[in-house]
C-alpha positions in Angstrom: 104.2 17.8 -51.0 101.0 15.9 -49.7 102.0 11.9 -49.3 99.7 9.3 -50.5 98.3 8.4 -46.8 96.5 5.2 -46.9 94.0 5.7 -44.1 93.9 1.0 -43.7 97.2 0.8 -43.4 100.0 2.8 -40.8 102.9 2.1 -43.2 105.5 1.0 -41.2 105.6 -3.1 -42.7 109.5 -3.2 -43.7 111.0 -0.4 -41.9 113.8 -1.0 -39.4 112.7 0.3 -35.7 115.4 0.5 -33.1 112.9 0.2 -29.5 115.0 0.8 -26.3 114.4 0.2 -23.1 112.2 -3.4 -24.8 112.5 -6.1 -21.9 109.5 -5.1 -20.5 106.7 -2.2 -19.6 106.0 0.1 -22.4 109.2 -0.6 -24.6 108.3 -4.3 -24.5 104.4 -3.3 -25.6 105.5 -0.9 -28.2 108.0 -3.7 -29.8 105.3 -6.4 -29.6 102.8 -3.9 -31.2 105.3 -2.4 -34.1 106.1 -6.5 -34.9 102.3 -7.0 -35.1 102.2 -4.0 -37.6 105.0 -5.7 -39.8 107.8 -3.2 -38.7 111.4 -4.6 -38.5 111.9 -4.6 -35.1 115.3 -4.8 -33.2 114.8 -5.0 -29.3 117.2 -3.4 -27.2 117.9 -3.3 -23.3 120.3 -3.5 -20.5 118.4 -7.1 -19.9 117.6 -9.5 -22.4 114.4 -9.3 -24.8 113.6 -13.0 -24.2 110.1 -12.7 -23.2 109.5 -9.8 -25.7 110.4 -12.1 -28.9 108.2 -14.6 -27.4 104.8 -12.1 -27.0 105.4 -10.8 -30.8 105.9 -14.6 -31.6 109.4 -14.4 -33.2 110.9 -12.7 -35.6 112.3 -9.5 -33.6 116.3 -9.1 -33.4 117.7 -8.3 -30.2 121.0 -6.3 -28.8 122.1 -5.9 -25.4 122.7 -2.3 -24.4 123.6 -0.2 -21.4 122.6 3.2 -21.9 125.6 5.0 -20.1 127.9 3.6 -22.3 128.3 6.2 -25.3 130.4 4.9 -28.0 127.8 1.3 -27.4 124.6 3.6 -27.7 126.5 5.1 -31.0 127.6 1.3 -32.0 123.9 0.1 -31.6 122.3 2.3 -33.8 125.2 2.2 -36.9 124.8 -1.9 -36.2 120.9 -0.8 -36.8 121.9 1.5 -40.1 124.3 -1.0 -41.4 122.1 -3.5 -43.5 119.0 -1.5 -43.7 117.8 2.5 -43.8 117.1 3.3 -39.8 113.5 4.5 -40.1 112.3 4.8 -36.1 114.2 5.4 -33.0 111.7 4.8 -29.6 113.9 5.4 -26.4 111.4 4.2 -23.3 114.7 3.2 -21.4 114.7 4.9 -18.0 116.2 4.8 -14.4 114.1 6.3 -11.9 115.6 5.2 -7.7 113.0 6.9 -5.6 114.5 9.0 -2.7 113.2 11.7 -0.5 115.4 15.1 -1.8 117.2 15.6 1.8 118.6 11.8 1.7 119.5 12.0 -2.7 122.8 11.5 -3.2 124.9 12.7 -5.7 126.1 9.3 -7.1 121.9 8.2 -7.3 121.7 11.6 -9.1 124.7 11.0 -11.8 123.0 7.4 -12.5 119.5 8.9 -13.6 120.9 11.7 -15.1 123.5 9.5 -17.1 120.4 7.3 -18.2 117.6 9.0 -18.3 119.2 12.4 -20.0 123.0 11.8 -21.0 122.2 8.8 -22.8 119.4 9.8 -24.7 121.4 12.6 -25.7 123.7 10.4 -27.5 121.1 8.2 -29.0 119.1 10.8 -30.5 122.7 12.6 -32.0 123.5 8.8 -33.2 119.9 8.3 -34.7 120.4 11.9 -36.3 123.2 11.8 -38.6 122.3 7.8 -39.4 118.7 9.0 -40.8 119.9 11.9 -42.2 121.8 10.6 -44.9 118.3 8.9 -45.7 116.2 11.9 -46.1 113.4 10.4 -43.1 113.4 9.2 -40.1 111.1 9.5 -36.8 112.5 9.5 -33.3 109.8 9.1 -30.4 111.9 9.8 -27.3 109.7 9.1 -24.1 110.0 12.0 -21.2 107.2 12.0 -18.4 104.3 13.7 -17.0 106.1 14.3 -13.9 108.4 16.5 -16.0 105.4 18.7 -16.1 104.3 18.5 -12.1 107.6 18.0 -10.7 107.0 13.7 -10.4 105.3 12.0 -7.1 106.8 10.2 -4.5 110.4 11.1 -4.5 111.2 11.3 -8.2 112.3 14.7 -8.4 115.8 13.7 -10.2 113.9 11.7 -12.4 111.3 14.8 -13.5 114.5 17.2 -13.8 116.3 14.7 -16.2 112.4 14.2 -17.9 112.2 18.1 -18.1 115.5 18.1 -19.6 114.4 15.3 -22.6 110.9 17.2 -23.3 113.4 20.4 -24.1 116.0 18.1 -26.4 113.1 17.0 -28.2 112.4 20.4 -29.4 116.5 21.3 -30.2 116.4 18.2 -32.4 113.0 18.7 -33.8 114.3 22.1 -35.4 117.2 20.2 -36.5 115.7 17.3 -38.3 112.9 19.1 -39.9 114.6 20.1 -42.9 115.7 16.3 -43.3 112.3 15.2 -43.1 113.1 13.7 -39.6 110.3 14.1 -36.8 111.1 14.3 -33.5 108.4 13.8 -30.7 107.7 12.9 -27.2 105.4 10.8 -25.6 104.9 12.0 -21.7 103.3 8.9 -20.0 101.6 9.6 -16.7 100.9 6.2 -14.2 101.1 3.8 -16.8 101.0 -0.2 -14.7 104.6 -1.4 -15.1 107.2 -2.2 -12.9 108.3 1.3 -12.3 105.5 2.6 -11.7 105.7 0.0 -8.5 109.2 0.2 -7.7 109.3 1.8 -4.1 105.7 2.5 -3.6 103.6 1.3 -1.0 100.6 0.1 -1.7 99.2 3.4 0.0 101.1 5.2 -2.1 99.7 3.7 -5.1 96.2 4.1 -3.8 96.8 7.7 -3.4 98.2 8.2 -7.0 95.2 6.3 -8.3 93.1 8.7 -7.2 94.1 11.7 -8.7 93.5 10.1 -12.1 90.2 11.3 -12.9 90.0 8.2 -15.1 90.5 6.4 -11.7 93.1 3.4 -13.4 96.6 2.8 -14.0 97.3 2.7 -18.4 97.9 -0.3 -19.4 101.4 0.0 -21.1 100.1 -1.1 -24.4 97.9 1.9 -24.3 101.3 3.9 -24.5 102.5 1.9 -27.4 99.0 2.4 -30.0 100.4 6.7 -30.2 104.1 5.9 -29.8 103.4 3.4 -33.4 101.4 6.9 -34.9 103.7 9.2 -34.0 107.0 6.6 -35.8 104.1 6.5 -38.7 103.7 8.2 -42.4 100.2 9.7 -40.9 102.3 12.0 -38.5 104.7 13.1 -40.6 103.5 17.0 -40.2 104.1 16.4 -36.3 107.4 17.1 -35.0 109.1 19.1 -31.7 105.1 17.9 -29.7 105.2 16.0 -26.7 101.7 13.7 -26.7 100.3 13.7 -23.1 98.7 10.1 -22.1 97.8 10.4 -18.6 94.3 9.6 -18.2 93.5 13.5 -18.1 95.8 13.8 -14.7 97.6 16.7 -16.2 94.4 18.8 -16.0 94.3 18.4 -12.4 
């Protein structure tokens, strides 16, 4: 069946989008930027959305979640489902503690993993079976570009638990296809957000810089424009992908 694409408009006024990870970086620029295109937003993160509503000017719900907490990531999206068809899951929550490998310890291993992979496991199997039902849905789940180069600067849990969400993607992809559910990635590389900064000198961001052949940091809103495609009717033919945006590093 071919859809009736409008090319002017992205079609996502009205539909309920469940962002994670929303207080602030890319989650927070990829709520304010679904809001702006008339999506029904709710804002969720271990921290309070405050300065989130206040960017997209009102009008976004909120919910405090803690990713390693199964039966609340399950709770959070049927609280989603309950008044309203879930249309768009975006997970951009992550936990990345920077460590040289000889001094990682096991407990800063468990916390990533339980974030960064365990808990978008359960998200995306919550998402699943609430869109299902539905007969659509889109789930943008964000891995990384260091799950492709084994990370920089003592992230090497962090790219193993990334590797492990750009492979998910794919499992789920084959399972929502025949529901009309998409399931995609978006693999940032060294997009300007707190992350990014946390634990790096300012050497060490110099360095990074540079092997950007665009020579800048993304701005994190520059994350959110494809992560708002890929939840839209226009990519409805793209599922089990992972969309690089990296400034062209990966080609390095």
């Amino acid at each position: 069946m071919v859809m009736d694409l409008n090319p002017n408009d992205p079609g996502l006024s009205g539909r309920r989008i469940l962002v994670v990870g929303a207080a602030q970086g890319i989650g927070q620029a990829t709520a304010v930027w679904l809001a702006a295109q008339g999506a029904d937003v709710i804002a969720v993160d271990i921290k309070p959305c405050t300065e989130t509503v206040s960017m997209a000017g009102g009008g976004i719900r909120t919910h405090i979640l803690d990713m390693t907490d199964t039966a609340g990531v399950t709770a959070a999206v049927e609280a989603a489902n309950s008044d309203k068809p879930l249309y768009g899951v975006v997970n951009c929550a992550g936990l990345l503690l920077r460590r040289p490998l000889d001094e990682t310890s096991e407990e800063e291993i468990a916390r990533q993993t339980a974030v960064n992979q365990s808990g978008t496991f359960f998200l995306a199997r919550a998402a699943m079976a609430a869109m299902i039902p539905h007969g659509i849905g889109r789930l943008v789940l964000y891995t990384s570009q260091g799950a492709f180069t084994g990370g920089f600067n003592g992230s090497i849990p962090y790219a193993m638990n990334k590797a492990a969400v750009t492979a998910l993607v794919k499992s789920l992809a084959r399972h929502g296809a025949p529901h009309s559910i998409t399931v995609n990635a978006v693999a940032p590389g060294a997009a300007d957000t707190a992350m990014l900064r946390g634990g790096m000198s300012d050497a060490d961001l110099e360095a990074f810089r540079r092997m950007i052949p665009m020579g800048r940091f993304a701005d994190p809103v520059e994350l959110a424009a494809p992560t708002a495609f890929l939840l839209s009717p226009w990519a409805g033919y793209i599922t089990g992908t992972t969309m690089h945006v990296n400034g062209g590093q990966l080609m390095v």
